[in-house]
N, C-alpha and C positions, 0 to 999 in steps of 0.2 A: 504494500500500500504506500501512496506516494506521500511524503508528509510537506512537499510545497510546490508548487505550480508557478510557470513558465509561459505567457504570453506576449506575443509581438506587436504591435499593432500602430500605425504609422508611423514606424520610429521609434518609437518608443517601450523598453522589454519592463514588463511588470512581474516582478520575482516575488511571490509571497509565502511566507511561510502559513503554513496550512493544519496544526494540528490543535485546535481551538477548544478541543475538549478537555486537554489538557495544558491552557493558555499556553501554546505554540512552544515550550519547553523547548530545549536543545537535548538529543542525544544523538549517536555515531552515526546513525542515519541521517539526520538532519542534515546535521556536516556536510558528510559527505554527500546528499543533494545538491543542495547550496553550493558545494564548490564545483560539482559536476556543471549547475549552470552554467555560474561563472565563466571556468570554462570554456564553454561552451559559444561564450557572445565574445569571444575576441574578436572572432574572423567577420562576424557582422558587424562588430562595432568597425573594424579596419573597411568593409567594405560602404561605410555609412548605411547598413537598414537599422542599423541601432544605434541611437545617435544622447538618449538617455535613458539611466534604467530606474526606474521607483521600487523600494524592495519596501514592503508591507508587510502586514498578516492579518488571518482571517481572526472576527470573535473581537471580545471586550481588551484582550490583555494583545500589545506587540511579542512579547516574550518573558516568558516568567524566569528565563533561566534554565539551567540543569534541569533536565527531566527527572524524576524520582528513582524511577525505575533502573535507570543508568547509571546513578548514584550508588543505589544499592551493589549493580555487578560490581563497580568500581573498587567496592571495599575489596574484593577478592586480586584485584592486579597486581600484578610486580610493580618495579619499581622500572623496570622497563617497559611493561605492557602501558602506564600511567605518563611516560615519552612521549610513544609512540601515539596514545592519543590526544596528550596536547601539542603535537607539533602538526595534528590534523587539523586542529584548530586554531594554531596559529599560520596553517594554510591561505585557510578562510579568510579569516581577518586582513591577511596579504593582500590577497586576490581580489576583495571588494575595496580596500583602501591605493590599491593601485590599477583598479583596473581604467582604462583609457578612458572611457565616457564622461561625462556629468552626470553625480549619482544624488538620488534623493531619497532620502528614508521618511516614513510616514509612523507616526507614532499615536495610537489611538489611545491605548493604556498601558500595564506597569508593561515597563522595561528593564526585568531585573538581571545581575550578573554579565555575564555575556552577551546581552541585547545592549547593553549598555557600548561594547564594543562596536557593535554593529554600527550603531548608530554614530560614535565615533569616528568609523570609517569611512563613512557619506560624504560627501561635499556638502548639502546643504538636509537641515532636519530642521520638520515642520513638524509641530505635536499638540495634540490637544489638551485644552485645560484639566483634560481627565488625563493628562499622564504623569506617571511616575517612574524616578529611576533609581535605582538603587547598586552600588558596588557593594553586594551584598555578603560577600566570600568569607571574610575576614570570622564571621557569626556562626560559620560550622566551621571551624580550622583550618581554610585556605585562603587563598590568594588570588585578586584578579590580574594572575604575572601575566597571563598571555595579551588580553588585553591592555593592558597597562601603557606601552608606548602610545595608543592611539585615545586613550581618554585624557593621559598627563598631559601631550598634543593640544587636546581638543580645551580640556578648561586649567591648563597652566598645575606645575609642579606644586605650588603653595596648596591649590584646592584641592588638589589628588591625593595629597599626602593625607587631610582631614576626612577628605570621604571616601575614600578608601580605608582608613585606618577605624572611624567610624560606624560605618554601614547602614548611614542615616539615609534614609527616604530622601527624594529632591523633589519638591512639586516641580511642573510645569512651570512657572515663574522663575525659580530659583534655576532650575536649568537653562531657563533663556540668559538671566543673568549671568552666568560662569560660561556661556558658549558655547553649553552643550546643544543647547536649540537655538538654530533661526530665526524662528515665529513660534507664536503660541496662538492658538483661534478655536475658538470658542465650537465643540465637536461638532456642532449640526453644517458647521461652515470648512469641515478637513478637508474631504474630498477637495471642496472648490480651492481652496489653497493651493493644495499641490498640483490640480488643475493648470491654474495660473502661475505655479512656480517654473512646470513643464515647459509652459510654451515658452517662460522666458527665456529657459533655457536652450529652447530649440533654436532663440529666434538667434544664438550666436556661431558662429562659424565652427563647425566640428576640428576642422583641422587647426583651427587656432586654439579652441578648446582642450585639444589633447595635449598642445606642444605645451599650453598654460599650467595643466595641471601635472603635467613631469616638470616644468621649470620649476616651480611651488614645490615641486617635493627636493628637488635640487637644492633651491635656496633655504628650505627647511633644516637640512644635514648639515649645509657649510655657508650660511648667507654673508660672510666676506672675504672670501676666498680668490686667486685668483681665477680659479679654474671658474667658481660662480659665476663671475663677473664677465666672464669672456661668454659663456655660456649665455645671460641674458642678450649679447650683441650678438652673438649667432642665430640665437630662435627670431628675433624681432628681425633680423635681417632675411632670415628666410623665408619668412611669415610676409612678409613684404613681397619678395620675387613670386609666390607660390599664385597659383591660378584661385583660391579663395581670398585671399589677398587682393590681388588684384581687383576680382569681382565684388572683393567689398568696399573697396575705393572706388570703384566706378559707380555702385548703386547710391553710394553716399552724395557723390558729386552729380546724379542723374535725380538724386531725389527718389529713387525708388526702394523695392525690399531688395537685398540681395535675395539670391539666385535659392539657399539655403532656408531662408529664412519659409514659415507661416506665413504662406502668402493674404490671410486676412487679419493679418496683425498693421494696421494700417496705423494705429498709434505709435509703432516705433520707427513709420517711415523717415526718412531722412536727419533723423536726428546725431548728433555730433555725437562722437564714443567719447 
């Protein structure tokens, strides 16, 4: 049985996890779906039919965390079997945080332990006032290590260290403040949100968007570096010669949508980047 679903649809791959009966829990299956997607959309995304992905889930909860039941086998692992399946999941976490596209994650409620990651590895997250996050590890004797580069990242070492260390709840609010969300909107209005987050995101040049978002992860590892710095004058130099590039100079100076763009997205006709 499949625990998350995989549709295409103008562009756009909607990856949701699916197992709602038991708030969308994580166990080895899961994973490994999830990263089979993954996967799965490079060669789309290279060939632009996926050009953003929304990773969701179905039910009241985005992710409760650790499944129960996988917990339980867990106590029987070695100390290598317990490796081997966090470097599955430190797969994961890889593969959505680098994966080429503009990614948006949708957060309807709790988002505990490792959802927390997920959503960390999104470019942008929109959640509703009914959500909650929790680094919750610390409260049965672990650790959110695998996660952990991508929330410290997302809301800075000072708050990682309290709420991690903690394992205090974060409403909706307090996670917009620390970075962990985008927006907050009030549930009956999520969908349209990420609706409207999509197209904006569609409305930007793909090829600029991928070179933007490995430049970001460049200047993230070493932002004064030489190697950095040569590196931002080669992408924007390229980006310029490139045939999106260009058609996006000429649509600007013509007053039209580029070539790329929603073609009835007429509000962001000719406007200056």
């Amino acid at each position: 049985m499949s625990h998350s679903t995989l549709t295409i649809e103008n562009a756009v791959a909607h990856l949701s996890l699916n197992r709602p009966a038991v708030h969308n829990a994580f166990d080895d299956h899961l994973i490994a779906e999830l990263t089979d997607h993954l996967k799965g959309l490079l060669e789309p995304i290279e060939r632009q039919e996926v050009r953003v992905l929304v990773l969701g889930s179905e039910g009241k909860s985005f992710s409760a965390g650790a499944d129960l039941h996988w917990m339980k086998r867990m106590v029987d692992y070695s100390h290598d079997d317990n490796l081997a399946d966090s470097r599955k999941l430190s797969d994961l976490m890889y593969r959505l945080d680098t994966l080429p596209c503009p990614t948006l994650c949708r957060v309807q409620g709790a988002a505990f332990g490792g959802a927390v990651g997920l959503a960390a590895c999104c470019d942008v997250v929109i959640a509703s006032l009914k959500a909650r996050f929790c680094l919750s590890e610390v409260k049965i004797g672990l650790s959110p290590a695998v996660i952990s580069p991508y929330v410290q990242r997302a809301i800075g070492a000072r708050q990682a260290r309290r709420y991690a260390l903690s394992a205090e709840v974060i409403d909706a609010d307090t996670a917009l403040a620390l970075g962990l969300a985008h927006q907050v909107v009030e549930p009956e209005t999520l969908d349209h949100a990420v609706e409207v987050m999509t197209q904006t995101l569609l409305a930007g040049s793909p090829r600029a968007q991928r070179a933007t978002k490995a430049l970001l992860a460049a200047v993230g590892q070493s932002p004064d570096s030489d190697a950095t710095r040569e590196k931002t004058c080669q992408t924007i130099a390229e980006l310029r010669v490139s045939d999106e590039g260009q058609e996006g100079l000429s649509s600007f100076f013509d007053k039209r949508l580029p070539a790329w763009a929603p073609q009835d997205d007429t509000d962001n006709a000719g406007e200056r980047p």
